[in-house]
N, C-alpha and C positions, 0 to 999 in steps of 0.2 A: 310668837308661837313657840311652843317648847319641841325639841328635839324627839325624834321619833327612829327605832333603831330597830335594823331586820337584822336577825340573830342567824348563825351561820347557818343551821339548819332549813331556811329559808331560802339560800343562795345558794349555788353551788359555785365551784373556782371556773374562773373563765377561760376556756383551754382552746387556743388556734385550733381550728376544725383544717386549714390552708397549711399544707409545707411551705416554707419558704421558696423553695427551688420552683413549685408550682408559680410564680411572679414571677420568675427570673427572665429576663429578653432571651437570656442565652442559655442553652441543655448542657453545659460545662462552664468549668471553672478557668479565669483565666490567670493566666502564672502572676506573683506575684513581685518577680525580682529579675523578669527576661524582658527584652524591650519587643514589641510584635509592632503589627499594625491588621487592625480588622477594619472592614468598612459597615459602617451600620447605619440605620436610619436616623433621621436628626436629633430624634426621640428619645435616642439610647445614646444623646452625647454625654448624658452624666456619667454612663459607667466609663465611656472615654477616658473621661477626665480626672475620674478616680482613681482609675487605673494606671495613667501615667501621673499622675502625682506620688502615688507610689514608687515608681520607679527613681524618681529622683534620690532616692534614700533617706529615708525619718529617722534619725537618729533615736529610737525607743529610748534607749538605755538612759541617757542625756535627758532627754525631756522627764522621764519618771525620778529621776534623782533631781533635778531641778527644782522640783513640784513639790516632792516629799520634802526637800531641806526648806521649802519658802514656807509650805505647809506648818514645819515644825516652828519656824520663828513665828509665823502667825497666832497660833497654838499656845505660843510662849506670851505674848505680849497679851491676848486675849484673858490667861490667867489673871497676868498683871492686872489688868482694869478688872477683872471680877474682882479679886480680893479689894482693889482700891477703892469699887466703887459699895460693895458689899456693906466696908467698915462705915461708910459714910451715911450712917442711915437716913440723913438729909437729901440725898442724892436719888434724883428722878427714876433713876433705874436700880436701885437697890433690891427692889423688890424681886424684878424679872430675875439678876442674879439668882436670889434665894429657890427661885422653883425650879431655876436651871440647874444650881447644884443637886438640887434634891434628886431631879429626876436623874441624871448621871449617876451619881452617886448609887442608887436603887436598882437603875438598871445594870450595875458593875455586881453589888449586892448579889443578888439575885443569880448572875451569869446568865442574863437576856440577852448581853451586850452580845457585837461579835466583832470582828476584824471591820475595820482598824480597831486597836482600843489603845489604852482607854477610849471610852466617849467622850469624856469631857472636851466641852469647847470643840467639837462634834455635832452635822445632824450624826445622832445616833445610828448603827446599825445593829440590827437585833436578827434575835431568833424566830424564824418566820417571815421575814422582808417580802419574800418570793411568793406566800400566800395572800397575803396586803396588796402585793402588788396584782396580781390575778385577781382582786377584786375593786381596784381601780378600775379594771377592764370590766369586772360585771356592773358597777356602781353606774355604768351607763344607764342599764335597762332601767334603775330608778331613775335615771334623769330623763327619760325619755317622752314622761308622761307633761314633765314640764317644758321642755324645751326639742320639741318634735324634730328640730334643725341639725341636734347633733348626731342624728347617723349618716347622717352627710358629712361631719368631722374631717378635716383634713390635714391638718394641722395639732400638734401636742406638743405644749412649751413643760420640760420638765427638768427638774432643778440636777447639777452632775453628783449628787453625794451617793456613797456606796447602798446605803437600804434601797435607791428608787432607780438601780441597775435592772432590774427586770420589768419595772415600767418602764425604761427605755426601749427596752428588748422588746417587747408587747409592740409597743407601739410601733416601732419599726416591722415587726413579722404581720403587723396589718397592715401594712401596706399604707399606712398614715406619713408624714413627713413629721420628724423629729426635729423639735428648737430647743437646741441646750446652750446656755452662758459659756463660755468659757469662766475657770474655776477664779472668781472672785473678780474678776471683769479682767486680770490683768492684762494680757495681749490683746484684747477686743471687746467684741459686744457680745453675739451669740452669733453659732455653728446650726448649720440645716444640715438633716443628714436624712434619708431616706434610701430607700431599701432595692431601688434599682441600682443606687452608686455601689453596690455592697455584693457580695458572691456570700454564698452559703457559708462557707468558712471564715468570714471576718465578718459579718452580723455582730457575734458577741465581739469582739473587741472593738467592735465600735459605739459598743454601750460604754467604756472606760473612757477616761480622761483621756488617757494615749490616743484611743480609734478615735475622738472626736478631732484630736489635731491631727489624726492622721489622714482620717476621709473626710469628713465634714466641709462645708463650705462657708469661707464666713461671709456674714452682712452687716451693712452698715444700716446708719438712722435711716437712707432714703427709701431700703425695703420695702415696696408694695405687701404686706404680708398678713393673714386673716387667722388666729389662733383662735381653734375652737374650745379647747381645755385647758388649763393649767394644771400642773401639778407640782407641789412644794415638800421639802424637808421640813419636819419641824423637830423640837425639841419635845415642847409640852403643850397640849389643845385642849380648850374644854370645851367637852360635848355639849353643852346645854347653847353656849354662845356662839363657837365658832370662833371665841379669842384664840389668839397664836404664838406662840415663842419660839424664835428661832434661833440659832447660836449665838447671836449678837452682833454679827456684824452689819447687818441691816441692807447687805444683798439680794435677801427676795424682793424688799420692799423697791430699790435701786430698780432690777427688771423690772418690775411691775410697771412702776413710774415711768421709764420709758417706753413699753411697747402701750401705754397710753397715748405719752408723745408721739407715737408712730400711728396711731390710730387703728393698730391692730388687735385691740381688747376694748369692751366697755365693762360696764355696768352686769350685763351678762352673763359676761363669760365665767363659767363655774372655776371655783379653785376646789381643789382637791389635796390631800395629805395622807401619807400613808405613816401607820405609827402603831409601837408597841403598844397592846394596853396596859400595862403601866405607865404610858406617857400621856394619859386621860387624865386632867386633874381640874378641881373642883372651885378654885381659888384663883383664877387671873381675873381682878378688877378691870370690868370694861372700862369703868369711870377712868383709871389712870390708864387708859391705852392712848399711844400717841395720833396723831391727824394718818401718817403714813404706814401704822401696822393695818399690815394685810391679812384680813380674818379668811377663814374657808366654810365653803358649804359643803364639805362631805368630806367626812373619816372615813381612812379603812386601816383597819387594825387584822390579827391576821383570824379573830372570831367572828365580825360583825361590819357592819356596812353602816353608819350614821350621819344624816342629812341633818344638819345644824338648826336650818332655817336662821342663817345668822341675823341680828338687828345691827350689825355694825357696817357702818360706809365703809365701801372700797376706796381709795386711795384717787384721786383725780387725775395725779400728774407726780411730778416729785416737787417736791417742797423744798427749796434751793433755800431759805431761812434755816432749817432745819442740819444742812451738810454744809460740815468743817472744809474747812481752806485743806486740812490734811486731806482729807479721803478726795475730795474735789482736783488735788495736785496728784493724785494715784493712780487715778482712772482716768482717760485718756478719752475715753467716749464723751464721759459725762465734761469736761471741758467742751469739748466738739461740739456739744449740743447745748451747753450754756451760750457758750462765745455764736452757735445759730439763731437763739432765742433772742439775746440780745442786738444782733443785727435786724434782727425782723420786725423787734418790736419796738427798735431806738430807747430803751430803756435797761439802763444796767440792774440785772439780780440780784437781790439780797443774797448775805452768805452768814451761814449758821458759825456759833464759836468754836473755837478753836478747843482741841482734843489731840490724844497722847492715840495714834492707832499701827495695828498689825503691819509690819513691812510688805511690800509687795515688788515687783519686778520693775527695776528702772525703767524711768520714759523712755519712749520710743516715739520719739517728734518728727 
């Protein structure tokens, strides 16, 4: 079925009708840097626990220069394998290369981009994120006629890159629980974070990379956990398919694959993208997509609202043939859940070839 698309004039942006402080357990704010003790019902033990997590002292400063410098080597070595695998016009992913340049390249062009920049080897962040994002939040009402279940929603797994900062915001000022990765899986799996652990004044910063190690709670593979939505960074989508490009490191695909392992997504569950329109493009060959890219069923750009209707399979699980000994030795989860898999099943997993990849943060065994 081909794609079919409600133009802005059709939708309006989805705007919190709720203050936040209207949810809040509590009619004040509590200090952030004093040690107290309040008594509160069992119910209100997550702002507790927020709260004094706080207090032990987060080093901000530390943690964002950490981030930013791994960031940059990442950044660095990501170049390297574009160019490497660019020139190689034999080479499986040559192509994704070429349309990831392009779109970078165009939306720098242009001045779409926005902070960070460049984009490159970036999801991009553009001009308009904030409107994109508000219609993540309307893109419901189209789903609604399909999938009756998600106003019941309680759960929103959405990707940490700077454009889908105000879909995390959204999500949280409704009152939904928030699943975000930590940034590239390094120190973990993924952080919950929801909007009792939170006072009115750190809401926003716990849509950042910072607030999420700051308040967030993290979880392991054994999570009992039900994600109603996804929502993904990309690079470049085409509307007609619902094909995907992501920066290349093949992280969306990673989550995907395991909150399958977990049992907390199927077939179902809508993926979602929010993206410039310039990042629509016309030209990603289903035929060469791999078993593991993860296509979406709904664009939002910051004009228009587009249901895919994709024809391409979701991803089952992760395809351990597929992931190199290097990314495999980086991630720390993904061992933990190999070395599970093969206890369970008495059968050792295939492992994909070996690759030149982005530095990450030493084990922590």
């Amino acid at each position: 079925m081909g794609a079919y698309v409600l133009q802005i004039s059709s939708l309006l942006p989805f705007i919190p009708t709720h203050a936040l402080i209207s949810r809040q357990l509590l009619p004040f704010s509590l200090p952030e840097n004093r040690h107290f003790s309040i008594k509160l019902e069992s119910h209100n033990s997550k702002i507790t626990h927020s709260a004094r997590k706080n207090d032990v002292g987060f080093d901000t400063a530390a943690y964002e220069a950490d981030r930013l410098s791994r960031d940059a080597e990442a950044r660095k070595a990501m170049a390297e394998t574009s160019q490497k695998e660019t020139q190689d016009e034999s080479d499986p992913k040559a192509w994704k290369w070429v349309i990831r340049n392009r779109v970078w390249d165009s939306m720098e062009a242009q001045n779409i981009a926005q902070f960070p920049r460049p984009v490159h080897h970036r999801i991009p962040n553009f001009v308009g994120a904030n409107i994109a994002a508000n219609k993540v939040e309307a893109s419901t009402h189209v789903l609604l006629s399909e999938l009756e279940e998600f106003k019941m929603a309680k759960c929103v797994k959405v990707n940490p890159d700077t454009p889908q900062k105000q879909v995390r915001f959204l999500t949280l000022n409704a009152g939904k629980k928030l699943l975000t990765p930590q940034p590239r899986l390094r120190t973990g799996f993924f952080s919950i974070l929801e909007s009792q652990m939170l006072s009115s004044s750190t809401i926003k910063e716990a849509c950042t990379s910072v607030g999420v190690a700051k308040y967030g709670r993290a979880i392991g593979l054994d999570k009992k956990i039900k994600v109603d939505l996804i929502v993904i960074g990309s690079v470049a989508v085409d509307p007609k398919t619902g094909a995907r490009l992501g920066k290349g490191e093949g992280f969306a695909e990673l989550e995907y694959g395991m909150l399958r392992y977990m049992g907390a997504i199927d077939d179902s569950t809508p993926i979602v993208t929010s993206v410039h329109d310039e990042q629509l493009v016309d030209d990603i060959p289903v035929e060469k997509l791999l078993i593991h890219d993860v296509p979406v069923d709904i664009i939002c750009t910051p004009t228009k609202i587009i249901c895919t209707n994709t024809p391409i399979p979701k991803p089952q699980g992760i395809y351990w043939d597929k992931l190199s000994p290097e990314k495999l030795g980086q991630i720390k989860i993904l061992r933990e859940l190999k070395s599970r898999i093969e206890r369970e099943t008495g059968q050792k997993l295939p492992c994909g070839p070996s690759e030149k990849l982005p530095p990450t943060a030493q084990r922590r065994c």
